[in-house]
C-alpha positions as CSV (number, residue, x, y, z in Angstrom):
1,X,125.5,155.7,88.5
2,X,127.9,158.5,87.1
3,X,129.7,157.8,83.2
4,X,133.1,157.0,83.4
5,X,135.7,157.8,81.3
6,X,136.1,153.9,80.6
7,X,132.1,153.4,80.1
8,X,132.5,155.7,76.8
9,X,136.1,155.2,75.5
10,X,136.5,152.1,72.9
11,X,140.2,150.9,72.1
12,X,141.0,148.8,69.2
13,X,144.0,146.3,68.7
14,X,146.1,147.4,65.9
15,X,144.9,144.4,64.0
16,X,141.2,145.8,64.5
17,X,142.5,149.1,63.5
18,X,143.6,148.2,60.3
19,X,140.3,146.7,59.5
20,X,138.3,149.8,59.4
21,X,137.9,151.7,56.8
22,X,138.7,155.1,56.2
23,X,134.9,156.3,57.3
24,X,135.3,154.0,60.2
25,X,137.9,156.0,61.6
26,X,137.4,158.8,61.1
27,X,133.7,158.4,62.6
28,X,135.6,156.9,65.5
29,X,137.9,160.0,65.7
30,X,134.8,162.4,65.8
31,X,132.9,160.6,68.6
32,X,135.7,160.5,70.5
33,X,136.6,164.2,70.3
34,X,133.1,164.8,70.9
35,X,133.3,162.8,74.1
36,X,136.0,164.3,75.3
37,X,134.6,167.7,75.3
38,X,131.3,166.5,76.7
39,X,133.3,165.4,79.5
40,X,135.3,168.3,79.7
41,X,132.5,170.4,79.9
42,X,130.9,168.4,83.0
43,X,134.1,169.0,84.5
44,X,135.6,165.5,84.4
45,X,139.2,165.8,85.6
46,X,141.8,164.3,82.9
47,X,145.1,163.8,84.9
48,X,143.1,160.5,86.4
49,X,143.8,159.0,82.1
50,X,146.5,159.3,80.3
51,X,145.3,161.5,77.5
52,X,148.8,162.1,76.0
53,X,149.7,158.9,75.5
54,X,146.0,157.8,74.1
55,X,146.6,161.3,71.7
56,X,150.1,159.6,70.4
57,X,148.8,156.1,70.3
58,X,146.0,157.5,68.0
59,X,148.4,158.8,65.9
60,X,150.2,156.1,65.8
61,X,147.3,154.5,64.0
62,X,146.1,156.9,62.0
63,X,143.2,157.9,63.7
C-alpha cells in the first residue's frame, strides 16, 4: 500500500497547539518540512492538498 499524504501529516486543534512547548513545535515544524520534501522528491503531486492554506494556518499558530 502506497503513503499518503494524510498517513503522515498530523493537525492539531488550536487548543492542542497551545499546549506544546516551544521544542514541540518546532520538532513538529522540522518533521513536517522534512515530509514534505520526502514526498516531493517521490514525485507526489501537491495541487491534490491544499498546501497554501496548511502554510498560513501554520502560521497562524506559530508553527
Amino acid at each position: 500500500n502506497a503513503v499518503t499524504y494524510d498517513d503522515v501529516h498530523i493537525g492539531f486543534t488550536w487548543e492542542e497547539w497551545t499546549l506544546l512547548d516551544p521544542s514541540q513545535k518546532n520538532l513538529y515544524k522540522d518533521v513536517m518540512l522534512e515530509t514534505y520534501r520526502n514526498l516531493t522528491a517521490i514525485g507526489y503531486k501537491w495541487e491534490d492538498h491544499n498546501i497554501e492554506e496548511h502554510c498560513k494556518s501554520s502560521r497562524r499558530h506559530g508553527r
